[in-house]
mmCIF file as Biopython writes it, N, C-alpha, C and O atoms, coordinates in Angstrom:
data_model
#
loop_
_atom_site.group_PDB
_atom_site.id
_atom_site.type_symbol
_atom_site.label_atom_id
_atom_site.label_alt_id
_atom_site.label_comp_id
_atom_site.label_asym_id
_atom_site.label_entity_id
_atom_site.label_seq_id
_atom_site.pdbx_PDB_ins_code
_atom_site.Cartn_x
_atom_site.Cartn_y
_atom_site.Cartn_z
_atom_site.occupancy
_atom_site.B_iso_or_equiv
_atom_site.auth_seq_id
_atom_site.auth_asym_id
_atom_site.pdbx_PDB_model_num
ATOM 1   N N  . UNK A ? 1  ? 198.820 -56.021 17.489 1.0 0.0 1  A 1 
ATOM 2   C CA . UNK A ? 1  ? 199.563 -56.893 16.601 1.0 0.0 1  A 1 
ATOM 3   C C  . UNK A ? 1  ? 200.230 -58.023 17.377 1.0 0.0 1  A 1 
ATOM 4   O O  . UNK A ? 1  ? 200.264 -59.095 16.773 1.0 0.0 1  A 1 
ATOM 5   N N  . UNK A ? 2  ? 200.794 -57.994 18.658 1.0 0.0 2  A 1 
ATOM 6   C CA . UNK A ? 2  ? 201.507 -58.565 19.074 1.0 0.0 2  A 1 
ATOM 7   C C  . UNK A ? 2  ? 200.467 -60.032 20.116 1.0 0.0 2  A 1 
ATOM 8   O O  . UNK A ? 2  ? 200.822 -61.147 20.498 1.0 0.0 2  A 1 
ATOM 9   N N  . UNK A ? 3  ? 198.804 -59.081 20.275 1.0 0.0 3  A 1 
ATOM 10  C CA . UNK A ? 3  ? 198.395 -60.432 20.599 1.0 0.0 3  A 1 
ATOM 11  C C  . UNK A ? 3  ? 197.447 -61.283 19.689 1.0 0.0 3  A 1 
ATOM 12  O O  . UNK A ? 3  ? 196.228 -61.435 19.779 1.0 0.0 3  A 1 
ATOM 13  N N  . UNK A ? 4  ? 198.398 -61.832 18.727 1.0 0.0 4  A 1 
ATOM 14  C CA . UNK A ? 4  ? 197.893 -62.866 18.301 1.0 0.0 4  A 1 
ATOM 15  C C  . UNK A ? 4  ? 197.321 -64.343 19.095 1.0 0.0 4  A 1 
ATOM 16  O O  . UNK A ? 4  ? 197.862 -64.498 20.190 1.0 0.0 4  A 1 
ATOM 17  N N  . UNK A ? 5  ? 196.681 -65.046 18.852 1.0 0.0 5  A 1 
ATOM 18  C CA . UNK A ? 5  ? 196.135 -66.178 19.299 1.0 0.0 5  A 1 
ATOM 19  C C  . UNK A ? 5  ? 196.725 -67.326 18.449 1.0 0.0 5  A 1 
ATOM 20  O O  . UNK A ? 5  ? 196.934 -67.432 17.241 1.0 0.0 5  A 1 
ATOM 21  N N  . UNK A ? 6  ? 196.996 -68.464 19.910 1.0 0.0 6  A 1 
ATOM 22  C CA . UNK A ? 6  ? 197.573 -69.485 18.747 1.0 0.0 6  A 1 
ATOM 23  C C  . UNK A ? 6  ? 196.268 -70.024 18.203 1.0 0.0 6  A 1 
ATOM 24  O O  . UNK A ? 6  ? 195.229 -69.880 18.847 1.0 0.0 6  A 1 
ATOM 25  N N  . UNK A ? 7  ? 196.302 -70.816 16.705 1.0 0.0 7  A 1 
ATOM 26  C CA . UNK A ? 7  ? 195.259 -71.292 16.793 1.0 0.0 7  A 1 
ATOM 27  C C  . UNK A ? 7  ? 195.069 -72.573 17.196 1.0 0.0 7  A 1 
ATOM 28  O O  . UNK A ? 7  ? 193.948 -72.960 17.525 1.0 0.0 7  A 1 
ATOM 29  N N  . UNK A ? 8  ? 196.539 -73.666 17.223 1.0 0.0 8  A 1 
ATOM 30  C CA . UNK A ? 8  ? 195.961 -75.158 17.911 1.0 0.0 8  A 1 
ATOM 31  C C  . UNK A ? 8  ? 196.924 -75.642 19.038 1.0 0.0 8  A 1 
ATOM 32  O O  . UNK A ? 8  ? 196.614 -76.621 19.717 1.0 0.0 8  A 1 
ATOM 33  N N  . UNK A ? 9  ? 198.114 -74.950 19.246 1.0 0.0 9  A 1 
ATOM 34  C CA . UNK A ? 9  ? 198.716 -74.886 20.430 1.0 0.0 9  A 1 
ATOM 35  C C  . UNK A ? 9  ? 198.462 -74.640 21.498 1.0 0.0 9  A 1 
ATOM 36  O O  . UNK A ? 9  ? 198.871 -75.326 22.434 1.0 0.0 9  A 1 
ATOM 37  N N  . UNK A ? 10 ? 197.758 -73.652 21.636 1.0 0.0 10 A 1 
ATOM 38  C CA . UNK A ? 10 ? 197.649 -72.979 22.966 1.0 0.0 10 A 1 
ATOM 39  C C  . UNK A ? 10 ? 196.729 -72.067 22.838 1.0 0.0 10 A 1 
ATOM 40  O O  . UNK A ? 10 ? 197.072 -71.036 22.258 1.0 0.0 10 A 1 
ATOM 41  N N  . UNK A ? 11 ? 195.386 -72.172 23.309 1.0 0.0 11 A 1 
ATOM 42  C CA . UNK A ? 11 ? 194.175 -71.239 22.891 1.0 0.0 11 A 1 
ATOM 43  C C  . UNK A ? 11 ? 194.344 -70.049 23.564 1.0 0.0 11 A 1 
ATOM 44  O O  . UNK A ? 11 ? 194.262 -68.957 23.003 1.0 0.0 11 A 1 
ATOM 45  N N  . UNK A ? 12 ? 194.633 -70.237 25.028 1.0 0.0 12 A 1 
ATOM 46  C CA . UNK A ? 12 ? 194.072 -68.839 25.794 1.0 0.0 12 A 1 
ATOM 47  C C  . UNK A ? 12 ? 195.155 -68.755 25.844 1.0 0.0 12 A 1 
ATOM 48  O O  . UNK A ? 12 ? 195.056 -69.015 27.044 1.0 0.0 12 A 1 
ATOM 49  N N  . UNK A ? 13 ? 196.520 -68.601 25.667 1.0 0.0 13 A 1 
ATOM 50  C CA . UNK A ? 13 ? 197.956 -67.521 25.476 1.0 0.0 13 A 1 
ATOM 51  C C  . UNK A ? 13 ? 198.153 -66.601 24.411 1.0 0.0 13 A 1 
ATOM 52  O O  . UNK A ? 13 ? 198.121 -66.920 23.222 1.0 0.0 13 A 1 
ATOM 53  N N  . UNK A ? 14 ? 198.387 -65.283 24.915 1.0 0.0 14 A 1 
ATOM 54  C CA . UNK A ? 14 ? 199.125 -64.388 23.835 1.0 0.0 14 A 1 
ATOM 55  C C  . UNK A ? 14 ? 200.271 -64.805 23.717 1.0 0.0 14 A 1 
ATOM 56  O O  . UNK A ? 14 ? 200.886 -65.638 24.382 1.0 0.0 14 A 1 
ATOM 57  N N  . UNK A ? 15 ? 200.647 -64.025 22.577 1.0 0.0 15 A 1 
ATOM 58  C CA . UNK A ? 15 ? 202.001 -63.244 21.942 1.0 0.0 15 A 1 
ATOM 59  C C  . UNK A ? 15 ? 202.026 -62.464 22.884 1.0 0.0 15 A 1 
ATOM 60  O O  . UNK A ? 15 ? 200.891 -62.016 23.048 1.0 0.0 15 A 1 
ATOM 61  N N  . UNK A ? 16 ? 202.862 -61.989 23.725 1.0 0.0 16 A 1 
ATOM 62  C CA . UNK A ? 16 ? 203.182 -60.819 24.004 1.0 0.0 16 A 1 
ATOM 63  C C  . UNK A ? 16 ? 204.715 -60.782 24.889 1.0 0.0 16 A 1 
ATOM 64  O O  . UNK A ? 16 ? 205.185 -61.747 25.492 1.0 0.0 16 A 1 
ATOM 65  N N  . UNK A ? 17 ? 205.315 -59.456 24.791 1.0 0.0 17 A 1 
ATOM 66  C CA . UNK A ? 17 ? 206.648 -59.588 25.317 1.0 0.0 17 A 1 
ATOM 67  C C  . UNK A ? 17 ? 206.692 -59.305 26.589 1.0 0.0 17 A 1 
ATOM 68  O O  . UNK A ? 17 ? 207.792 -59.405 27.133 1.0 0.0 17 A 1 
ATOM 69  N N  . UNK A ? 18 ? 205.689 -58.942 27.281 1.0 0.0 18 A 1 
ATOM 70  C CA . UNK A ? 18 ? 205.688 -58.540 28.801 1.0 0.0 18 A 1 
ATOM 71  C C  . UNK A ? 18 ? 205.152 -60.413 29.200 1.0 0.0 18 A 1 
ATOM 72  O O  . UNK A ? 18 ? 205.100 -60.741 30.385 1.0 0.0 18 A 1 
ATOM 73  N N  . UNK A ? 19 ? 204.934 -61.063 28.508 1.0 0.0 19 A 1 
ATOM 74  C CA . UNK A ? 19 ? 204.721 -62.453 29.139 1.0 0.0 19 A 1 
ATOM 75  C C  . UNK A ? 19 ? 206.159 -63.400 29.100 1.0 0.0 19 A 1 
ATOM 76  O O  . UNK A ? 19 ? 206.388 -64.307 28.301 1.0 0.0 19 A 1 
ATOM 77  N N  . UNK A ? 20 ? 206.791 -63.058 29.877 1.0 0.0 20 A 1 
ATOM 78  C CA . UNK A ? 20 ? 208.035 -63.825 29.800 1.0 0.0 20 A 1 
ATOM 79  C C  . UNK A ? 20 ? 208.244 -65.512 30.189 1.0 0.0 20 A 1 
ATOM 80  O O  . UNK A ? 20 ? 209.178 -66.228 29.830 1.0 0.0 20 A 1 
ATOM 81  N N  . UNK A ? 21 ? 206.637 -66.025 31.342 1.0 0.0 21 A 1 
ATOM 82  C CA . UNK A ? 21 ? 206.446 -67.592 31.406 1.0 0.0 21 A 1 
ATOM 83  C C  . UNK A ? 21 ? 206.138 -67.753 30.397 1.0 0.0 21 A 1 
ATOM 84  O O  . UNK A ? 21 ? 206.769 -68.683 29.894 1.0 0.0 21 A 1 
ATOM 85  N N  . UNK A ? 22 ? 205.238 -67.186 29.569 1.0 0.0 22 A 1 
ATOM 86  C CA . UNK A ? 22 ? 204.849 -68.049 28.215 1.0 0.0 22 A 1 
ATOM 87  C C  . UNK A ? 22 ? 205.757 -68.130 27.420 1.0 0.0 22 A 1 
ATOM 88  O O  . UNK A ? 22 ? 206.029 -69.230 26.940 1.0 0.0 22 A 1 
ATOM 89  N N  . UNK A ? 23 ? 206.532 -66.893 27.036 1.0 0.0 23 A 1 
ATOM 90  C CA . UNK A ? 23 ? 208.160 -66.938 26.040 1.0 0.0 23 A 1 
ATOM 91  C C  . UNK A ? 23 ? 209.313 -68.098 26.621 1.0 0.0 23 A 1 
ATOM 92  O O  . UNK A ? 23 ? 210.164 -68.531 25.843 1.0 0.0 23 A 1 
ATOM 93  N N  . UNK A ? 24 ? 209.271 -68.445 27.705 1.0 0.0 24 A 1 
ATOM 94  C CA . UNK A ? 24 ? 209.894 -69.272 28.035 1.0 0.0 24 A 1 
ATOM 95  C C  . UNK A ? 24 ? 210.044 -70.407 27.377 1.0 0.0 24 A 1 
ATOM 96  O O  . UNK A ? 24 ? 211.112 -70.937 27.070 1.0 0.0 24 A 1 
ATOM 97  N N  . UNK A ? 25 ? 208.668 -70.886 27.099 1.0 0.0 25 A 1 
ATOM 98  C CA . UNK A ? 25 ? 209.021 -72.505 26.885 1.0 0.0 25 A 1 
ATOM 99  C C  . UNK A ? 25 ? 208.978 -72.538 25.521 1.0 0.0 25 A 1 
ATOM 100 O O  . UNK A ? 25 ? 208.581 -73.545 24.935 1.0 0.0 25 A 1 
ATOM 101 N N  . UNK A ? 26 ? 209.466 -71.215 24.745 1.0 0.0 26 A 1 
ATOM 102 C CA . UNK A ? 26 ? 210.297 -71.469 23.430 1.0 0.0 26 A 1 
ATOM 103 C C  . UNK A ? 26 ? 211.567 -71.043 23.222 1.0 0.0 26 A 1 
ATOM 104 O O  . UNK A ? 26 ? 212.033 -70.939 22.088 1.0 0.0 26 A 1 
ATOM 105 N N  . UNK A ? 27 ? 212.064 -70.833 24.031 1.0 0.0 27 A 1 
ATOM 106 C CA . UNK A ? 27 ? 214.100 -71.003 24.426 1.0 0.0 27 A 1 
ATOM 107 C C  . UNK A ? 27 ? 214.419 -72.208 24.976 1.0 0.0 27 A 1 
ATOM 108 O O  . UNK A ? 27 ? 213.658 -73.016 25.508 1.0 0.0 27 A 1 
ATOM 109 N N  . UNK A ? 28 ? 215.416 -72.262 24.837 1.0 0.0 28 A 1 
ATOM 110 C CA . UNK A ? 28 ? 216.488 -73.709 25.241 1.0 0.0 28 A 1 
ATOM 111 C C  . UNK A ? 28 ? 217.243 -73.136 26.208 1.0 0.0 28 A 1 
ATOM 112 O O  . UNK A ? 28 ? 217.287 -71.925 26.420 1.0 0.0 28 A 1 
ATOM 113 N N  . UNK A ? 29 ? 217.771 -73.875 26.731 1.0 0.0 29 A 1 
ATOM 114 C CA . UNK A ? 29 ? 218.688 -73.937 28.244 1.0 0.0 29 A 1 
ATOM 115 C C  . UNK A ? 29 ? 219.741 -72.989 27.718 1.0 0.0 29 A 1 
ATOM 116 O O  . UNK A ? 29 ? 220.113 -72.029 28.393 1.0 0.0 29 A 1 
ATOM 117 N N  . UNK A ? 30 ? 220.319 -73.303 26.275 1.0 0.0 30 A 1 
ATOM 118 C CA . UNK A ? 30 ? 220.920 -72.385 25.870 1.0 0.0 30 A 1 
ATOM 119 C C  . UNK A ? 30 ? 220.877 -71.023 25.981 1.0 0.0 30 A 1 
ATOM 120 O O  . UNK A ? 30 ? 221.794 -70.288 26.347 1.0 0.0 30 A 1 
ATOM 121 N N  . UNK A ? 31 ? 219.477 -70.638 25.561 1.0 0.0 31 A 1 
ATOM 122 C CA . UNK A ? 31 ? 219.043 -69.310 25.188 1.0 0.0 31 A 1 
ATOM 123 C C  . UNK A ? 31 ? 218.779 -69.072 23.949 1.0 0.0 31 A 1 
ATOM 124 O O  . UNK A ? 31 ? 218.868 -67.920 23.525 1.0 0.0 31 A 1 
ATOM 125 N N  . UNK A ? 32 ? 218.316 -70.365 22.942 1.0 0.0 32 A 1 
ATOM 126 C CA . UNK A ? 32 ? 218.297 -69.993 21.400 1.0 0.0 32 A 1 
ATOM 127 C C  . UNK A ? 32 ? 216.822 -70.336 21.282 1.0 0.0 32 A 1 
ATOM 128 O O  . UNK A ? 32 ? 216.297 -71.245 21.925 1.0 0.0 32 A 1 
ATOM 129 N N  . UNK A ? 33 ? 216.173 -69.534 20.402 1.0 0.0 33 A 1 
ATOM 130 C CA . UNK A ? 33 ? 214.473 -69.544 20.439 1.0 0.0 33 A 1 
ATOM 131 C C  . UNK A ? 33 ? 214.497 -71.217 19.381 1.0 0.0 33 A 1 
ATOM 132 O O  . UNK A ? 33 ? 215.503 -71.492 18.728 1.0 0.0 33 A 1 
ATOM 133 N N  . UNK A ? 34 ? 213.686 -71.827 19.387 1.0 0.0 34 A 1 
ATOM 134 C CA . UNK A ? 34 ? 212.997 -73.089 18.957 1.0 0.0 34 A 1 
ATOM 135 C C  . UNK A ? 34 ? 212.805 -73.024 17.824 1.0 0.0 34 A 1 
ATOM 136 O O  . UNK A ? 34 ? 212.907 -71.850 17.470 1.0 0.0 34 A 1 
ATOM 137 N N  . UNK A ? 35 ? 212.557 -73.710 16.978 1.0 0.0 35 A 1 
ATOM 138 C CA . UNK A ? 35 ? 212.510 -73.343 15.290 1.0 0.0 35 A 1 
ATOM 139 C C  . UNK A ? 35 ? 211.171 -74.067 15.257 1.0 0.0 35 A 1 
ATOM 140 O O  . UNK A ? 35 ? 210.751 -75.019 15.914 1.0 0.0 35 A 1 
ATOM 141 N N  . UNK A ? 36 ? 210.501 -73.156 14.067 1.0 0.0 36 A 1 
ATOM 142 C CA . UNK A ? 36 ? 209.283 -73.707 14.091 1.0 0.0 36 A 1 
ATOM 143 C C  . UNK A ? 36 ? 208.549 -74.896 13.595 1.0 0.0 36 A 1 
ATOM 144 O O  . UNK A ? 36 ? 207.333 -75.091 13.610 1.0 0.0 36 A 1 
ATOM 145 N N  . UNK A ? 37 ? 209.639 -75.767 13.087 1.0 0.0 37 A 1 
ATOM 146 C CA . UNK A ? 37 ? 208.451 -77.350 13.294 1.0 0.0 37 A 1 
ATOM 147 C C  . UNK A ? 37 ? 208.737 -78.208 14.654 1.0 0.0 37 A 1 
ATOM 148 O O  . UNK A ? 37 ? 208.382 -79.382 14.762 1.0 0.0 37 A 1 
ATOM 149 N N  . UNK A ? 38 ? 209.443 -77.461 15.716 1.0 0.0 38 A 1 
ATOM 150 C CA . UNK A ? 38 ? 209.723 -78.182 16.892 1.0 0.0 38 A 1 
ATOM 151 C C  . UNK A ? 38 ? 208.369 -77.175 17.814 1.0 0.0 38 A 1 
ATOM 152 O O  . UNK A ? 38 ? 207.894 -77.619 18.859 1.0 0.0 38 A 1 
ATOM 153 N N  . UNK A ? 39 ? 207.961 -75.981 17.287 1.0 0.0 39 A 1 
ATOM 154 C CA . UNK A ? 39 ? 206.808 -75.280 17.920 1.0 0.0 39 A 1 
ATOM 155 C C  . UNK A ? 39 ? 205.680 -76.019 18.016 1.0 0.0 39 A 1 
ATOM 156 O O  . UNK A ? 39 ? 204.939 -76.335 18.946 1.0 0.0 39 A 1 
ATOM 157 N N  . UNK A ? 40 ? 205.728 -76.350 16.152 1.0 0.0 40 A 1 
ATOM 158 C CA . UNK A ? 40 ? 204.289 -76.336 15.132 1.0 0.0 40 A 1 
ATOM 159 C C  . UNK A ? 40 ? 203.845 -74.983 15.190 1.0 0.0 40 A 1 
ATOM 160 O O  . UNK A ? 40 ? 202.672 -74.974 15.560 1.0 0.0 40 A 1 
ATOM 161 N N  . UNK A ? 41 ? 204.315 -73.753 14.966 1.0 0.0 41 A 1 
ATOM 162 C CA . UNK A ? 41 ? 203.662 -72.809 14.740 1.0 0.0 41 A 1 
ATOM 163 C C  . UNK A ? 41 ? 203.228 -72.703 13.654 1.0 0.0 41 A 1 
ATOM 164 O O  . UNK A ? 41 ? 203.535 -73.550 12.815 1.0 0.0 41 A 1 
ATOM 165 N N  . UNK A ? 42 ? 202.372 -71.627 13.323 1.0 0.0 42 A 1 
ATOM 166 C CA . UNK A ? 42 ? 202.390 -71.118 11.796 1.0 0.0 42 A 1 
ATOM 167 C C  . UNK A ? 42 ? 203.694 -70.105 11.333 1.0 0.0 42 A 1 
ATOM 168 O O  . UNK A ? 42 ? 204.573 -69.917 12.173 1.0 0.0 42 A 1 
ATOM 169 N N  . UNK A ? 43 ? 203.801 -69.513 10.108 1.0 0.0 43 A 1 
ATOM 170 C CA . UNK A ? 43 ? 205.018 -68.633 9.819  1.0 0.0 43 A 1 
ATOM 171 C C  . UNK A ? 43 ? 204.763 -67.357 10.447 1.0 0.0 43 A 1 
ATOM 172 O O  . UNK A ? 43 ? 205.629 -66.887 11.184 1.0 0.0 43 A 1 
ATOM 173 N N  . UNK A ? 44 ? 203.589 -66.689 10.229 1.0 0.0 44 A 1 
ATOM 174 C CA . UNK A ? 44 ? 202.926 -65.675 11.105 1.0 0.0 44 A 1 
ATOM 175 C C  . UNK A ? 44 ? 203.274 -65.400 12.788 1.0 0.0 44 A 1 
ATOM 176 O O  . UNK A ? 44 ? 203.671 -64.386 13.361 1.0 0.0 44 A 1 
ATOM 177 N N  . UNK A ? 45 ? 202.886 -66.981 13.375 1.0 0.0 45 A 1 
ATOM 178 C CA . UNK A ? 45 ? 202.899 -66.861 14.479 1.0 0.0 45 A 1 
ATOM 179 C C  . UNK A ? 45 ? 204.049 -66.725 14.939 1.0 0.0 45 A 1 
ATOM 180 O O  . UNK A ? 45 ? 204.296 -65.867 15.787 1.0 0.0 45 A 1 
ATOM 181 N N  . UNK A ? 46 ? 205.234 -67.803 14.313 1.0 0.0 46 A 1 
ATOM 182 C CA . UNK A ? 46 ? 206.668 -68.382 15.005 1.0 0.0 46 A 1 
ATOM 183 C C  . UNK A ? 46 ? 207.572 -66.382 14.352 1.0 0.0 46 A 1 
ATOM 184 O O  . UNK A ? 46 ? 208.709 -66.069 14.706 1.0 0.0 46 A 1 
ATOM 185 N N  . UNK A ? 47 ? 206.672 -65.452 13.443 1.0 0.0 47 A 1 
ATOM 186 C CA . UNK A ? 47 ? 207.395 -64.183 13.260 1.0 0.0 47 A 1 
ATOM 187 C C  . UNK A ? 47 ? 207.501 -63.407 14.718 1.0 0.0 47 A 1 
ATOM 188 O O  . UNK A ? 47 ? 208.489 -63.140 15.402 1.0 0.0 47 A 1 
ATOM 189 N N  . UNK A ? 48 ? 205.684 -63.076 14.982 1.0 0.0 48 A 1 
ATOM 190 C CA . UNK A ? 48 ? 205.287 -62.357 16.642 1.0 0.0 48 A 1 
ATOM 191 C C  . UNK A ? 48 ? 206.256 -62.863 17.507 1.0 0.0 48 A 1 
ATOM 192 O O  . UNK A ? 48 ? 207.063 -62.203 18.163 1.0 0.0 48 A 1 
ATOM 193 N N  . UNK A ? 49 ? 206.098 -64.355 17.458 1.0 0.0 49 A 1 
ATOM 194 C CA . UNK A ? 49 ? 207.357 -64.556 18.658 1.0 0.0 49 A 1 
ATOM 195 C C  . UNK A ? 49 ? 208.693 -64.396 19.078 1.0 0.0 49 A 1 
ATOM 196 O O  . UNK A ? 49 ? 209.210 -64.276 20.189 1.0 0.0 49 A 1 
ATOM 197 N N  . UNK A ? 50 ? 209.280 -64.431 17.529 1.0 0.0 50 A 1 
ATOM 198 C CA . UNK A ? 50 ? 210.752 -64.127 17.473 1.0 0.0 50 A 1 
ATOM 199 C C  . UNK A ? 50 ? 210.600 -62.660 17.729 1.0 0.0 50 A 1 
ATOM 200 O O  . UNK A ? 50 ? 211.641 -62.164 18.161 1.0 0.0 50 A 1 
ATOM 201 N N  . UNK A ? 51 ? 209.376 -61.631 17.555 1.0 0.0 51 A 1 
ATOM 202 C CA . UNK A ? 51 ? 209.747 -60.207 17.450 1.0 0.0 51 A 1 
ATOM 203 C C  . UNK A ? 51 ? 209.473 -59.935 19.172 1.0 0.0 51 A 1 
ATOM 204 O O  . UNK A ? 51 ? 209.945 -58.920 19.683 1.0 0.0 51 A 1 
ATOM 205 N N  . UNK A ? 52 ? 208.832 -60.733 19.842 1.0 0.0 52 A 1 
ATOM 206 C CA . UNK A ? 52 ? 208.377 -60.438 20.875 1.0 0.0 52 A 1 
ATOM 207 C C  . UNK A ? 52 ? 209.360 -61.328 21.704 1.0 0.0 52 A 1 
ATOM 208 O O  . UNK A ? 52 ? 209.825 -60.564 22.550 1.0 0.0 52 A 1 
ATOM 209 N N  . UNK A ? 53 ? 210.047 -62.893 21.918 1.0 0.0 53 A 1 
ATOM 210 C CA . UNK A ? 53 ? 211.673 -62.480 22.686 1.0 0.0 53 A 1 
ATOM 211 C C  . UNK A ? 53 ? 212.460 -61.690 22.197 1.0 0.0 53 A 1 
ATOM 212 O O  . UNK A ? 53 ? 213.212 -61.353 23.110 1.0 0.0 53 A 1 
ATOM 213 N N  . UNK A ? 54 ? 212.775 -61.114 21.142 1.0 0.0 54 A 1 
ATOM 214 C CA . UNK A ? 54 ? 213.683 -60.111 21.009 1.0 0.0 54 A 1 
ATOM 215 C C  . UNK A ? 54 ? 213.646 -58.858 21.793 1.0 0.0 54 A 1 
ATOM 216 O O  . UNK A ? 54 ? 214.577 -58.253 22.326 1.0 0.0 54 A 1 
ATOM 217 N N  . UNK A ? 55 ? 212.261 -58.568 21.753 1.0 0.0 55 A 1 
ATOM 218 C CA . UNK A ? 55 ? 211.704 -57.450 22.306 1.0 0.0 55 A 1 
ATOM 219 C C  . UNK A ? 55 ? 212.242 -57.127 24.175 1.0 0.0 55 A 1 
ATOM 220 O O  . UNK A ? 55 ? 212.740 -56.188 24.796 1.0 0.0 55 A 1 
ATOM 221 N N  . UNK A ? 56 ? 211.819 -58.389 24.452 1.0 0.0 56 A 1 
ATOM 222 C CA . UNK A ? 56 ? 211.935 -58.621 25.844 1.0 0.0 56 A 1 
ATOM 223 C C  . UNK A ? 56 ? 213.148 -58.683 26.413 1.0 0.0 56 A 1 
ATOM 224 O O  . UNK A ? 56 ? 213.508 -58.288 27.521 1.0 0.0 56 A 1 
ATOM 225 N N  . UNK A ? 57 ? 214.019 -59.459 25.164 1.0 0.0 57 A 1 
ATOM 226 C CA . UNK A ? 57 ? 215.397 -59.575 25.463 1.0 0.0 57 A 1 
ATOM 227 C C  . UNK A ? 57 ? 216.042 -58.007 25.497 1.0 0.0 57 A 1 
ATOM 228 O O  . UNK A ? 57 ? 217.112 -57.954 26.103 1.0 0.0 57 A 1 
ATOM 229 N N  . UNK A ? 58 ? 215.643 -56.944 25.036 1.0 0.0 58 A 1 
ATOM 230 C CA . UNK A ? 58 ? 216.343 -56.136 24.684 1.0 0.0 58 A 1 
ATOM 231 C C  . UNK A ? 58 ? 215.878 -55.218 26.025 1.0 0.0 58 A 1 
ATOM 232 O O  . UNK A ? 58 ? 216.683 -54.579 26.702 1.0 0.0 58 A 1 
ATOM 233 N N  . UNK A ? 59 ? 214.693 -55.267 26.232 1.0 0.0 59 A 1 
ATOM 234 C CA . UNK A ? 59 ? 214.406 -54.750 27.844 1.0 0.0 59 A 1 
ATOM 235 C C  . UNK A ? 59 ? 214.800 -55.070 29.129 1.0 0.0 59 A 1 
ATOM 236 O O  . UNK A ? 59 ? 214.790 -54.401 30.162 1.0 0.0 59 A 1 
ATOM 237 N N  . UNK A ? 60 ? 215.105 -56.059 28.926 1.0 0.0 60 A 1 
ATOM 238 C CA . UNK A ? 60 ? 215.659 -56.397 30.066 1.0 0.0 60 A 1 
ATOM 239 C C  . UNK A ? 60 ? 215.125 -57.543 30.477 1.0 0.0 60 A 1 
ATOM 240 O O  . UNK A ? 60 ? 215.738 -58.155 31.352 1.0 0.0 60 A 1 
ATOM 241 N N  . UNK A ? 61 ? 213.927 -58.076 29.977 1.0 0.0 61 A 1 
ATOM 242 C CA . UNK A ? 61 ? 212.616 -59.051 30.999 1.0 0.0 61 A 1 
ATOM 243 C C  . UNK A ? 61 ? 213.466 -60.739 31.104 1.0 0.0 61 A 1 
ATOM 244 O O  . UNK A ? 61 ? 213.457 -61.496 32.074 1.0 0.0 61 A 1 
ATOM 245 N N  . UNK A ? 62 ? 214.156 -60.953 29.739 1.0 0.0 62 A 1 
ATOM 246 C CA . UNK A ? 62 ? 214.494 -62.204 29.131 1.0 0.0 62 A 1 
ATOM 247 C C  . UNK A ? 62 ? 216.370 -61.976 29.201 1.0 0.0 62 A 1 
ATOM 248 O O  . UNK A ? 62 ? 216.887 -60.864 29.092 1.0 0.0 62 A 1 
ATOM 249 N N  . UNK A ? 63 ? 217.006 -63.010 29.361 1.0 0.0 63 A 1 
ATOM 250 C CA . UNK A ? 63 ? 218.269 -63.092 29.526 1.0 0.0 63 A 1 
ATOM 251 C C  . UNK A ? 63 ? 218.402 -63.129 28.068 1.0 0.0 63 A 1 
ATOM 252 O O  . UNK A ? 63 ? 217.351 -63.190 27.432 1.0 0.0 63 A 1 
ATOM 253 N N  . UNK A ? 64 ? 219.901 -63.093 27.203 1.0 0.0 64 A 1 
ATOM 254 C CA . UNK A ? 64 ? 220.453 -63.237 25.952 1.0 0.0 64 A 1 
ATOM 255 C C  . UNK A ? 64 ? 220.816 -64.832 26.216 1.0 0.0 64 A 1 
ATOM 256 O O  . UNK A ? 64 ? 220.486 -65.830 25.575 1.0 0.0 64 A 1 
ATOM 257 N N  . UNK A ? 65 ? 221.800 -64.652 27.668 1.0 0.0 65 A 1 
ATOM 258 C CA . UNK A ? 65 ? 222.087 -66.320 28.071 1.0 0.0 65 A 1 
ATOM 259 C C  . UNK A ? 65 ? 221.672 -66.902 29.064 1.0 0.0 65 A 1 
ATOM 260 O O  . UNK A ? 65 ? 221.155 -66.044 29.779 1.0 0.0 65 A 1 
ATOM 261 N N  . UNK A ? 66 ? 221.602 -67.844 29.509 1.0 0.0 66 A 1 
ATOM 262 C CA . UNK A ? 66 ? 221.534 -68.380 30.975 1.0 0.0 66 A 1 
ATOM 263 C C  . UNK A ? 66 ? 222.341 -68.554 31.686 1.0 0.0 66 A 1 
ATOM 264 O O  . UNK A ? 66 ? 223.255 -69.254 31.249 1.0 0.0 66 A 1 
ATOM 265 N N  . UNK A ? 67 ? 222.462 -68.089 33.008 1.0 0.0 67 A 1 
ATOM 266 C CA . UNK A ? 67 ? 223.616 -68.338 34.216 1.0 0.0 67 A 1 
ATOM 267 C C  . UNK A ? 67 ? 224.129 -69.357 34.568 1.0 0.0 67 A 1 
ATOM 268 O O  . UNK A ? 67 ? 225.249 -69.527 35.049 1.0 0.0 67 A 1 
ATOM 269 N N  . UNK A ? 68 ? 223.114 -70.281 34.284 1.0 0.0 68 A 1 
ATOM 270 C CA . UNK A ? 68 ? 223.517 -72.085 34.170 1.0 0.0 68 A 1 
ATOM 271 C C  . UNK A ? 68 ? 225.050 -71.982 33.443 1.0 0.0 68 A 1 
ATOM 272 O O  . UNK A ? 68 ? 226.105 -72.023 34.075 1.0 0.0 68 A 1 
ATOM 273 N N  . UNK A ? 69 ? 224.971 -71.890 32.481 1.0 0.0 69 A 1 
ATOM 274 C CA . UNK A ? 69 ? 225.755 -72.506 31.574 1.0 0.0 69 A 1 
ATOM 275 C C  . UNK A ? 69 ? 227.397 -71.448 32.036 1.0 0.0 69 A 1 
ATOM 276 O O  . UNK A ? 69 ? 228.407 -71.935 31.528 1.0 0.0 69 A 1 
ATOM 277 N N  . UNK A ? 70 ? 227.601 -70.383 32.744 1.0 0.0 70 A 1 
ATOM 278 C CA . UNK A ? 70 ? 228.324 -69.638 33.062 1.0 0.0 70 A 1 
ATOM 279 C C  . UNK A ? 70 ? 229.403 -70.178 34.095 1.0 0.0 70 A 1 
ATOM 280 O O  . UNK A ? 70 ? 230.276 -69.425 34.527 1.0 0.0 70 A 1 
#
């Protein structure tokens, strides 16, 4: 479920929560995930992703905040 394919963003990247470079470049310096007409995802897709940084966030892989801003 979690590896979906984008279909016009990004061909060869999963969804997935053990990929924390790819989850990256939909957080902000902040730490707040991207909303999806700043993605262009679909509703489907921009769901996997929010479930998959959450996921990561909650393991440990992904910060809640960034140290920057501390």
């Amino acid at each position: 479920m979690n590896l979906l394919r984008f279909s016009s963003r990004l061909k060869n990247d999963f969804i997935d929560y053990k990929n924390i470079y790819f989850l990256r470049k939909f957080i902000t310096i902040q730490g707040k995930i991207l909303p999806r007409h700043l993605t262009k995802l679909s509703s489907k897709q921009h769901r996997i992703l929010v479930k998959s940084i959450k996921q990561s966030r909650i393991i440990g892989l992904l910060p809640f905040i960034s140290k920057e801003l501390l």
